[in-house]
N, C-alpha and C positions, 0 to 999 in steps of 0.2 A: 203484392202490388195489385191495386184494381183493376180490374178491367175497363178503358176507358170506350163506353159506349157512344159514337157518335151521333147518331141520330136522336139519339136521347137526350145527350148534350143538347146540340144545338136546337134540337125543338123546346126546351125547356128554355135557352138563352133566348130566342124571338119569341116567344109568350108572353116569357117575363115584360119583353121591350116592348110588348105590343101599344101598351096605354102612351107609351111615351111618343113611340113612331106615329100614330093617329095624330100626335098632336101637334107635329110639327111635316105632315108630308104634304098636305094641303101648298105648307107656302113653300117647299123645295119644289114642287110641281109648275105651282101659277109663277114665283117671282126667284126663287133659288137656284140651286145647281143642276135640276133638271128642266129649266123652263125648256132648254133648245130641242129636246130630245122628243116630243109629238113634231115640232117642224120638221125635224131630222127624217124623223120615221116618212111624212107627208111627201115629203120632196122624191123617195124613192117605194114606197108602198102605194099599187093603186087603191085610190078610193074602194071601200064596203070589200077592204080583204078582210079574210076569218084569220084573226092574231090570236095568236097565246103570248099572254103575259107572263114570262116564268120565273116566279120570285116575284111575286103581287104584291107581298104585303098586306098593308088594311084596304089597297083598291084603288087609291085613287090614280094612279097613272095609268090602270086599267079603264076606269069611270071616263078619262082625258083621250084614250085612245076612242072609245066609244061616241064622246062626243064630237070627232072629229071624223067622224063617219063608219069606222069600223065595228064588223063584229068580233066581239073579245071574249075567251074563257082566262081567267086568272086562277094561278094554282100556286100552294105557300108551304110548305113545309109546317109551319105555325097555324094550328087548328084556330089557335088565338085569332090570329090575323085574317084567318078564314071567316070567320064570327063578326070579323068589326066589318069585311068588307061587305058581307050580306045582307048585316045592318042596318048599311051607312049605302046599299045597293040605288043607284042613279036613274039606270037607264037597263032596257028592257031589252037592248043587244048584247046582254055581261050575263054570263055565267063566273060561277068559283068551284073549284075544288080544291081540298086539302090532299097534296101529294108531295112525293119529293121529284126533284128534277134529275138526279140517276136512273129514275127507273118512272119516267113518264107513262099515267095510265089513260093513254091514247093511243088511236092505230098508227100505222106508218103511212105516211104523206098523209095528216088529216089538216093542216095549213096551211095556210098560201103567204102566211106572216108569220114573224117570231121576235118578241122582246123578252129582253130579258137585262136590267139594270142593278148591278150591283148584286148581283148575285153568284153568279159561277165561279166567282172565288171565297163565296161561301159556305159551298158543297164538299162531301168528303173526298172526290174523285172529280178532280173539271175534267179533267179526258173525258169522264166516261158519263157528264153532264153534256158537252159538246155532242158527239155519238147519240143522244136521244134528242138532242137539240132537229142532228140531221138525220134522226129516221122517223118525228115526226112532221118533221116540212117538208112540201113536196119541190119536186125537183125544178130546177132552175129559180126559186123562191129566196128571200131575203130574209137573214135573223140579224138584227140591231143589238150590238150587247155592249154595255158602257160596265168599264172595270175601272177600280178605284186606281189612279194615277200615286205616281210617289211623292205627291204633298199628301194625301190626303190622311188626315190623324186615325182612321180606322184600321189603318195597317198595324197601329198599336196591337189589336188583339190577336196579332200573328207573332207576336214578339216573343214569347215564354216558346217556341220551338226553337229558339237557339241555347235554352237552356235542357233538351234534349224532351221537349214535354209534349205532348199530345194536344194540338190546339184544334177549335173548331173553322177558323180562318183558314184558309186554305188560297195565301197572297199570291198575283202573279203581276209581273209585270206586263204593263200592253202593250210591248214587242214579243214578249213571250209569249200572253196570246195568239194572239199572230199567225206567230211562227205555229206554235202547237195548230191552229184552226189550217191554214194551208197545208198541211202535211196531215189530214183528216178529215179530207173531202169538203175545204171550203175555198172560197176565192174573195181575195178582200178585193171592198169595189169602191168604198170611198169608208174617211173618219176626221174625226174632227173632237177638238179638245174642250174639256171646260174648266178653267183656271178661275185660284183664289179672287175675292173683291182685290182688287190695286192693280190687277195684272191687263191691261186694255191691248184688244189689237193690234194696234200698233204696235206694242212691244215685242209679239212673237211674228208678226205676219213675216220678215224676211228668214225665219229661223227654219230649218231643214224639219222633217218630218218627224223625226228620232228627238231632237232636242224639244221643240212643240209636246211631244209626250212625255220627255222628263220634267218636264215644268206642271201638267197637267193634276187637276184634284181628281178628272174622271177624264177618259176616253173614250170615244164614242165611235167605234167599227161597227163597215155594214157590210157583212157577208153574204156569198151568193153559194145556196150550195149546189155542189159541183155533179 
């Protein structure tokens, strides 16, 4: 049997996707499933704080926090994605680097922000992605992390572990975040859902806290670390 090398995998599997993610992140940013996630940030990060983007991508929700007055470094796993963001580079408050998020190549407490979307559950260890999360942000400071909710069809690629297989998905639920992030020196301080088109306000605004995230395509927790 092979040796199933992770990081190899999965740098090879965002490479691949890179042409394709360029070409659709633009409008999950401005009119998609992350238009809320810069207000989100805006509402509890003060203005010209220094963010790391973690899990950039090709850059633009980097490029978006930047425009919105922050200074930002973005770091990808995907050398690929590292290349379009530098490219395709905006604005002269953004740095990139190609790193992984287990083993962040920054000091301890070097930000006073932290995003990080759709990513931490697709590292090979989220514990130990969370854990660099909190020993590079400094104390008392907010990390923003939106994890894929249980509509959302990319859980697909977590699917072949229940045929006992080595996947590079690494799914979790956003109560099991949560929980795991409180019990790991964080403290949740506010979240909020983003659901399928059909699904309006009204529909969940009297629903409990727990239900609101079982209906969600993303969830969007803001932690305060402790």
């Amino acid at each position: 049997m092979s040796h199933f090398d992770w990081h190899k995998e999965a740098k090879s599997l965002w490479d691949d996707k890179a042409d394709f993610w360029n070409q659709s992140s633009k409008d999950m940013w401005e009119t998609g499933s992350r238009k809320s996630i810069v207000p989100f940030i805006q509402k509890h990060f003060p203005k010209g704080s220094f963010i790391a983007d973690l899990g950039c991508g090709d850059g633009y929700g980097t490029y978006k926090l930047a425009q919105a007055g922050f200074r930002v470094t973005g770091i990808d796993l995907s050398e690929e994605m590292i290349e379009k963001a530098k490219r395709e580079e905006r604005n002269n408050r953004i740095t990139f680097v190609q790193g992984d998020l287990t083993k962040l190549p920054f000091e301890e407490e070097t930000f006073s922000g932290l995003m990080s979307i759709n990513a931490i559950e697709w590292t090979e260890h989220p514990l130990q992605a969370l854990k660099e999360m909190h020993r590079v942000l400094k104390k008392d400071h907010l990390l923003c992390v939106g994890i894929l909710g249980p509509t959302a069809a990319p859980r697909a690629n977590s699917y072949n572990r229940l045929y006992g297989k080595t996947v590079v998905c690494n799914t979790l639920m956003p109560w099991e975040l949560e929980q795991l992030a409180q019990e790991n020196g964080w403290e949740v301080i506010d979240g909020q859902g983003v659901f399928k088109r059909g699904v309006t306000d009204s529909m969940v605004a009297q629903l409990s806290r727990e239900l609101k995230q079982s209906l969600t395509f993303m969830w969007l927790v803001m932690l305060k670390k402790r």
